[in-house]
N, CA, C and O of each residue as an XYZ file, in Angstrom:
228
protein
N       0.850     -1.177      0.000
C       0.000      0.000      0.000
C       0.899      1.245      0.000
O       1.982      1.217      0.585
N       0.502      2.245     -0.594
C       1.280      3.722     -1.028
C       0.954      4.238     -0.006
O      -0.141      4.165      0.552
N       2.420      5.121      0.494
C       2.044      6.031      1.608
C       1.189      6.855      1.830
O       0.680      7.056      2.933
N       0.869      7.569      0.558
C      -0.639      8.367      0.610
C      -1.675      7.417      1.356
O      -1.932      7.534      2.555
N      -2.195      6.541      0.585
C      -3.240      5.505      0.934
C      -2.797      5.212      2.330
O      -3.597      5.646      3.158
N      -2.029      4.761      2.702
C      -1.759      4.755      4.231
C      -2.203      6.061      5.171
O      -2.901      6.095      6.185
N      -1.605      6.994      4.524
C      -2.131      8.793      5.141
C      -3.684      8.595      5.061
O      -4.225      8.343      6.138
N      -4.416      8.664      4.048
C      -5.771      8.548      4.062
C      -6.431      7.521      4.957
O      -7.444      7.781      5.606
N      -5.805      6.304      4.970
C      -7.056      6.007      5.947
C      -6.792      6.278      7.122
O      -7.744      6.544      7.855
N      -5.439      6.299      7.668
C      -4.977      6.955      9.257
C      -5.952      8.011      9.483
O      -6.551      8.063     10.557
N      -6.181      8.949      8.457
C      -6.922     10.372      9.089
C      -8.330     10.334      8.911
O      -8.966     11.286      9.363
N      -9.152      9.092      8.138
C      -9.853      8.952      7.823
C     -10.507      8.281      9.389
O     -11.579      8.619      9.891
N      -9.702      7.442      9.858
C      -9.979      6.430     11.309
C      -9.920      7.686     12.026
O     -10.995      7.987     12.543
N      -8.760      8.691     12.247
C      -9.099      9.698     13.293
C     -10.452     10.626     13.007
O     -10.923     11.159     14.012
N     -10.971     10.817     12.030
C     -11.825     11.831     11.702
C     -13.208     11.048     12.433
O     -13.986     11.497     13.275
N     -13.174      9.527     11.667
C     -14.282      8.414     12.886
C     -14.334      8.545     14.180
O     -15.302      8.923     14.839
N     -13.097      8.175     14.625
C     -13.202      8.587     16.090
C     -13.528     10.011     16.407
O     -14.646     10.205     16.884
N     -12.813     10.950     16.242
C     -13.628     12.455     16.686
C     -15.144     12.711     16.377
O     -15.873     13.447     17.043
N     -15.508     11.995     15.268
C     -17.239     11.854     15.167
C     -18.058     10.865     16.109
O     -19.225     10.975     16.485
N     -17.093      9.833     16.397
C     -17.898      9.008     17.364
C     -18.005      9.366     19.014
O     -18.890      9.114     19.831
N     -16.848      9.992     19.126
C     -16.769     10.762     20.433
C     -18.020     12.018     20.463
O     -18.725     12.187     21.458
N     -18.112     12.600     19.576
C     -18.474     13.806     19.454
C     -20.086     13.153     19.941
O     -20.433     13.653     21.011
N     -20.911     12.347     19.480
C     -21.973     11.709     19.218
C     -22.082     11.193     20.680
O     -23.161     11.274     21.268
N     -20.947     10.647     21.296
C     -20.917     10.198     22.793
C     -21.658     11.319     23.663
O     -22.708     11.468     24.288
N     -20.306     12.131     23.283
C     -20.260     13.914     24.108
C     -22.109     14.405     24.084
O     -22.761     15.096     24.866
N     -22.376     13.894     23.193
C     -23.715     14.919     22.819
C     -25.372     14.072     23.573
O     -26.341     14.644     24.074
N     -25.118     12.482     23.360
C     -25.870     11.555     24.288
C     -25.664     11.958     25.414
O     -26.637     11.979     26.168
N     -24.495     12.364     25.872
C     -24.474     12.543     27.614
C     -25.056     13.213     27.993
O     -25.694     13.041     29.032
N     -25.080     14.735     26.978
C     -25.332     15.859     27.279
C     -26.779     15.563     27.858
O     -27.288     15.711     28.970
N     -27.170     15.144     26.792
C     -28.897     14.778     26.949
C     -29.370     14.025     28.184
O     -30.322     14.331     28.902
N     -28.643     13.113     28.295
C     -29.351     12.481     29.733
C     -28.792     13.329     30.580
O     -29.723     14.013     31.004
N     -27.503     13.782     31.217
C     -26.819     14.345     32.122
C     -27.345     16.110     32.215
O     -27.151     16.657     33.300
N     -27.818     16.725     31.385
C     -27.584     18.105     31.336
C     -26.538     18.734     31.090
O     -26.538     19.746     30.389
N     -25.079     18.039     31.838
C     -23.984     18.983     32.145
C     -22.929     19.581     30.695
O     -22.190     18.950     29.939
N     -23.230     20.838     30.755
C     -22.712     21.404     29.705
C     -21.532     21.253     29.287
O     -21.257     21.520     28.117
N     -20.163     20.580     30.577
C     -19.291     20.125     29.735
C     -19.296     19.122     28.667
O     -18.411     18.919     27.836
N     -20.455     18.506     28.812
C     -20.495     17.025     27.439
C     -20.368     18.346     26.131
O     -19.360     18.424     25.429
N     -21.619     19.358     25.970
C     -21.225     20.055     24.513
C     -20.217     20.315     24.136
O     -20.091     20.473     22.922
N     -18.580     20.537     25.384
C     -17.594     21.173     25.271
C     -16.957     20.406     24.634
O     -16.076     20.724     23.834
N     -17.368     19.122     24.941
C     -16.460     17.852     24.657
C     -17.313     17.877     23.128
O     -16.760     18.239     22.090
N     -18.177     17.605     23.169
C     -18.943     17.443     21.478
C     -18.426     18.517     20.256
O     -18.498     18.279     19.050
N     -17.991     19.521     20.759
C     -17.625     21.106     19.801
C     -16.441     20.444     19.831
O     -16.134     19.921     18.760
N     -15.770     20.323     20.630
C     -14.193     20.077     20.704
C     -13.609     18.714     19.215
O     -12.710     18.761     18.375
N     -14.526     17.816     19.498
C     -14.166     16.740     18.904
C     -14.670     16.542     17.240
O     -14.155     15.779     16.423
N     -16.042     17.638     16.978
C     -16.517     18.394     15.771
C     -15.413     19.072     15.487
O     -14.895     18.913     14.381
N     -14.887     19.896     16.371
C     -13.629     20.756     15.504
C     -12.523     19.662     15.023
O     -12.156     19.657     13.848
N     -12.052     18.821     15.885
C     -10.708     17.505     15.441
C     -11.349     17.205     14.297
O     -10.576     17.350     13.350
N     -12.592     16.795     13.910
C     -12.856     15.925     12.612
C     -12.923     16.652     11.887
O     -12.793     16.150     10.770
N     -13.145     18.201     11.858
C     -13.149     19.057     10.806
C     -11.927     19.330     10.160
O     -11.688     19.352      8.952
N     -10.906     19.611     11.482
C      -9.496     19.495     11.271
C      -8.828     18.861     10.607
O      -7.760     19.161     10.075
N      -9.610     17.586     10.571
C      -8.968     16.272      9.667
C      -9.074     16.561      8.143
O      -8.160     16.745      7.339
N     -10.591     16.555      7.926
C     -10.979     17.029      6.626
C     -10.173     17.928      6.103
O      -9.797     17.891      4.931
N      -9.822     18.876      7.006
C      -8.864     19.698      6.220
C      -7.770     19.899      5.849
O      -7.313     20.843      5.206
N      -7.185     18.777      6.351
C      -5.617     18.544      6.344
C      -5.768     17.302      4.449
O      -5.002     17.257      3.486
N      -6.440     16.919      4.591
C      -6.958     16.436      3.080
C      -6.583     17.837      1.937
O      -6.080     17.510      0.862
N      -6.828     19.320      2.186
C      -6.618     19.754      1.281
C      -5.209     20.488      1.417
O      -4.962     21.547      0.839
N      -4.200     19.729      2.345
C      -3.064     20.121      2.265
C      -1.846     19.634      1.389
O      -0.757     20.200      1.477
């Protein structure tokens, strides 16, 4: 496998995880109230966005 293709799915798995966290962060919120879960949900929306964007580097 080509190092690109290696790069892509590495950031592709991190961009999953910061969406799956984010989705965690945001269930909690809901049962728990406590506003740090959104902090954690924005936080981990921004990492996966981050990712995406390192694609147009």
């Amino acid at each position: 496998m080509s190092r690109l293709a290696q790069r892509i799915i590495k950031e592709f798995q991190s961009i999953n995880v910061a969406l799956e966290r984010a989705v965690l962060s945001w269930q909690k919120f809901e049962r728990t109230d406590d506003e740090l879960y959104v902090d954690s949900a924005a936080l981990n929306l921004q990492g996966a966005y981050n990712g995406v964007e390192r694609f147009s580097k």
